[in-house]
N, C-alpha and C positions, 0 to 999 in steps of 0.2 A: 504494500500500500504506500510506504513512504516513497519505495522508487519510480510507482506510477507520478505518484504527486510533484515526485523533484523532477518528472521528466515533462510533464503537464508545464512547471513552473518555466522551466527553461524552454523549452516549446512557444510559451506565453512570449516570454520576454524578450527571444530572438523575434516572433513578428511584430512586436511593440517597437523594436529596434529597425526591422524592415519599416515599415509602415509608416514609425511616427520621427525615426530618423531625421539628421540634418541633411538639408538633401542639397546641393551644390545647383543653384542656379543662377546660370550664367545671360546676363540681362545684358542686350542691345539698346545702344540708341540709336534713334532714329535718327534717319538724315538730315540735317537742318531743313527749314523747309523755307525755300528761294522764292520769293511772288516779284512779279514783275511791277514797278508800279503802275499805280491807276490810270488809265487813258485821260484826258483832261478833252473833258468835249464844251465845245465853247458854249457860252447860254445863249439861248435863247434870242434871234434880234426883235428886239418891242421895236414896232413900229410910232412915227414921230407924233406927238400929240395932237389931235385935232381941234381946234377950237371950238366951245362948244356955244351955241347958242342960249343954251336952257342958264338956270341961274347958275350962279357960282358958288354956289350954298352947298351943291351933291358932288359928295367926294369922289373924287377920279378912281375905277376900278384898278385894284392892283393888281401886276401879271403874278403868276401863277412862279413859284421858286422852281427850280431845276430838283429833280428825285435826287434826295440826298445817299442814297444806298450805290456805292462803286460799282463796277460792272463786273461781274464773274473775272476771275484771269484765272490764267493756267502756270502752274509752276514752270518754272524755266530749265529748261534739260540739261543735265547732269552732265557736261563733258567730262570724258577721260583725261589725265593725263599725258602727255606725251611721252612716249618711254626714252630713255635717257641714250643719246645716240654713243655708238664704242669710240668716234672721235670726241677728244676734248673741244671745247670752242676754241679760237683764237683769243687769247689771254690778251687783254688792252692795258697797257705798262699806266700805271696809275700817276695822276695828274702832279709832278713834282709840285712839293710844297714854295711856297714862297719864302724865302728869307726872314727872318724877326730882325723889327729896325730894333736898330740899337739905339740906346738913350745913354746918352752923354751928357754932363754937366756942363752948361754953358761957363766957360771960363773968361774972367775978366785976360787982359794980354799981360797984367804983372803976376795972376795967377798959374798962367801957361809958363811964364820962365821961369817963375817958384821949380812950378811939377818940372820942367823938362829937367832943370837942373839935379833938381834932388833924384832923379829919374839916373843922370849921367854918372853922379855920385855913386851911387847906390848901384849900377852895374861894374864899375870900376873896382868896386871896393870888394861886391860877391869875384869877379874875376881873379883878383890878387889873391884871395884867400884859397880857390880851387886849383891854382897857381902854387901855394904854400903847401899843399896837400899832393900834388899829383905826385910826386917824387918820393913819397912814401909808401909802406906797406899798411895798408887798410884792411879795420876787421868790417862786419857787416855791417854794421850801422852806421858805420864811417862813409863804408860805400850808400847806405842808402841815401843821406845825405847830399854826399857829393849829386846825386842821381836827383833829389829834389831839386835843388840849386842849378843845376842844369836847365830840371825843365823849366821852372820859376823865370830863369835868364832867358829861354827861348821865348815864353811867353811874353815876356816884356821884351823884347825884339818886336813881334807880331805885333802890338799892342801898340809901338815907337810907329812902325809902319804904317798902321792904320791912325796915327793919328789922337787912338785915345790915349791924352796924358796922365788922366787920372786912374786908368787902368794900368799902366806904364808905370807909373810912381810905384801904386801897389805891389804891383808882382817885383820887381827891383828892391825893394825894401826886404820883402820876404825873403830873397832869394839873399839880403844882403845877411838878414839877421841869424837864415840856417850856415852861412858860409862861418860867417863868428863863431858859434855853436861847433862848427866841422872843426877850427884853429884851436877852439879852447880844446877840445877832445882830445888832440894830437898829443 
């Protein structure tokens, strides 16, 4: 009796399990749905008012509104995609950008011979010091140095060239203050 029962039980509970299970449904949307818009149909021409003889007391009949309800449209057919062809396109070389102006400080001409000066200074001075240094043996940091001061100098070259002093001044200074730093090192 009890093995009927546990076999009833489990019997039970497998189609409880069939039946009232989680069942995996897998739900579509539907395709958006495209309408075309509404036709515009023009109103109606009222013809031009006639003068009326009778009094002017009875008001003028008004014309009848246009049906407000749009006219049936049919959705708009679905094209396919175009399948993607084995040739690439011709690839169009992208529009080089323009330049960024540069903004420079307008300098009064005793502030231009300040910077140029301090400018000529200041690469003389990193020069000599890379000068005092070349003819030794150098550990890393010595060379990294040297290697800043270089560029620093190049840049302030570029800088003399083009004219910006105030850029000029800067990078010379820097390059003048790591060259000191390279002398005390040694």
């Amino acid at each position: 009796m009890k093995l009927q029962s546990a076999a009833i039980a489990s019997l039970l509970l497998a189609s409880a399990l069939a039946l009232g299970g989680c069942q995996r449904n897998i739900v579509k949307a539907a395709p958006p749905s495209v309408s075309t818009p509404p036709e515009t149909v023009p109103p109606p021409a009222t013809p031009p008012p006639h003068p009326q003889t009778t009094s002017a007391s009875e008001p003028e009949p008004k014309p009848e509104p246009p049906p407000s309800t749009p006219p049936a449209t049919k959705p708009a057919p679905v094209h396919p995609k175009p399948a993607p062809s084995a040739e690439p396109a011709p690839a169009t070389p992208p529009e080089p950008k323009p330049e960024a102006p540069e903004i420079a400080p307008q300098l009064t001409p005793q502030q231009q011979t300040a910077d140029e000066q301090r400018t000529a200074d200041d690469i003389q001075a990193a020069e000599k010091n890379l000068q005092l240094a070349s003819g030794r043996q150098l550990n890393t940091s010595q060379e990294d140095l040297v290697e800043k001061v270089r560029d620093f100098l190049g840049q302030a070259h570029e800088a003399v060239r083009a004219g910006d002093w105030v850029r000029a001044s800067n990078l010379a200074h820097k390059a003048h203050i790591l060259s000191d730093d390279l002398v005390k090192s040694l």
